[in-house]
C-alpha positions in Angstrom: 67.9 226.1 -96.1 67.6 226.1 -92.5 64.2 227.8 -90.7 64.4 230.0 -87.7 62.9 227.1 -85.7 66.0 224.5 -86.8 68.3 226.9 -86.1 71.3 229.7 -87.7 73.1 228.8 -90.7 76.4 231.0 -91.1 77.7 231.8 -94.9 81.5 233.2 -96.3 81.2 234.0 -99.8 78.2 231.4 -100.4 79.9 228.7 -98.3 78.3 227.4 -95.3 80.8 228.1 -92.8 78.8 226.8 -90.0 75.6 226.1 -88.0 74.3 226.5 -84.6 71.2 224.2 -84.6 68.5 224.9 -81.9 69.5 224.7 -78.7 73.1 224.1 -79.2 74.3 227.1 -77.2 72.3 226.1 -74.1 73.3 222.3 -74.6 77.4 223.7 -74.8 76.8 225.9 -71.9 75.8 222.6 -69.2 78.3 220.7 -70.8 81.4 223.1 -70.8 79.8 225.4 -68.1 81.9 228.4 -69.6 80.7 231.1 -68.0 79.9 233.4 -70.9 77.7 230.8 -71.9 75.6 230.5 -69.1 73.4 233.3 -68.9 72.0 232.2 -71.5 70.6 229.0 -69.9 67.5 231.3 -68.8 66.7 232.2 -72.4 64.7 229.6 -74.6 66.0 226.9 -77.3 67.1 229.6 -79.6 69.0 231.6 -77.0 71.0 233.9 -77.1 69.2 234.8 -80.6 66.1 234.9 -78.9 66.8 238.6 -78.2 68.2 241.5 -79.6 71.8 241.6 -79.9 74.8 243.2 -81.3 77.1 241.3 -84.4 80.6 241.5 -84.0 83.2 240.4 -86.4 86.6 240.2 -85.6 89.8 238.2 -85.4 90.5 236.1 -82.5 94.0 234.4 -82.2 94.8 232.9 -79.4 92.0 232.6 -77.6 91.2 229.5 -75.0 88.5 226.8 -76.4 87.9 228.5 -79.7 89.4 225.7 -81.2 90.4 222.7 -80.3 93.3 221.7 -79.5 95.2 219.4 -82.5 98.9 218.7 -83.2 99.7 221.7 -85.3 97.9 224.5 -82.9 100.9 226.1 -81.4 99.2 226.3 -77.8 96.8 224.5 -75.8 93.3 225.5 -74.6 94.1 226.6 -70.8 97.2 227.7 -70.8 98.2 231.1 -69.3 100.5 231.9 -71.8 98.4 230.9 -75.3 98.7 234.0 -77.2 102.7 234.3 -76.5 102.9 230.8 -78.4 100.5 231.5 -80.7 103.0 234.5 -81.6 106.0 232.9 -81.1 104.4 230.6 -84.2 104.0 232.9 -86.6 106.5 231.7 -89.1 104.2 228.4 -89.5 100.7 231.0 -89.8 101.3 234.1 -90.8 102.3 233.5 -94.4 99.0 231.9 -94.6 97.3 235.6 -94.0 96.3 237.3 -97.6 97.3 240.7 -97.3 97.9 241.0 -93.9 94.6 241.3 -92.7 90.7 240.6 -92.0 89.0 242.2 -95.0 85.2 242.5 -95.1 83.2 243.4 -98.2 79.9 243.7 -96.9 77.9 241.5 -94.1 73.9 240.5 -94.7 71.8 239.5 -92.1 68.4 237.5 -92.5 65.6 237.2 -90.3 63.4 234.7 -91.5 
C-alpha cells in the first residue's frame, strides 16, 4: 500500500492501474515542459495533489502525448490531424469497446 508521502496509487476493479510517485508530476513538467504541467512547478513534491481539486473521468481518444506513440497507434503525438486518424481507425478499435461506452459503477476516493 502506498502512503501519502510515497505517493497516489490508482485502482480499476482492484487492479493497480497506475501510480504517480512523489514528485513525478513536477519531474514530467521540466522534462516535457507541457504547459499544463507547469503551474504546478510552484506547488510542493506532491503537487498538484497538494491542493484541493476536482476528479474528472472521462474518455480521451486522440489526444497528443497521452500515449505514446507505438506501431499500432493510428496517429502520432503532434500531429494536427490525430483525432481524424484516430477515427479513420476505428475498424481496428472500436470492436474492442464493450457496449459502446465508458461505464462507471461507482468511484472511491481515499485520503490517507
Amino acid at each position: 500500500m502506498v502512503t501519502p508521502t510515497d505517493g497516489i496509487s490508482l485502482l480499476v476493479d482492484g487492479a493497480s492501474y497506475g501510480r504517480v510517485p512523489r514528485g513525478a508530476a513536477t519531474e514530467a513538467a521540466r522534462r516535457y515542459e507541457l504547459p499544463h504541467l507547469t503551474r504546478w512547478l510552484a506547488g510542493s513534491l506532491m503537487a498538484p495533489f497538494d491542493q484541493m481539486f476536482y476528479l474528472s473521468l472521462g474518455l480521451r481518444v486522440g489526444g497528443a502525448y497521452d500515449f505514446p506513440d507505438a506501431e499500432d497507434k493510428p496517429y502520432k503525438n503532434g500531429e494536427s490531424k490525430a483525432m481524424l486518424k484516430f477515427w479513420e481507425a476505428k475498424d481496428s478499435w472500436l470492436p474492442s469497446w464493450r457496449d459502446g461506452g465508458l461505464k462507471v459503477d461507482y468511484v472511491k476516493v481515499y485520503a490517507l
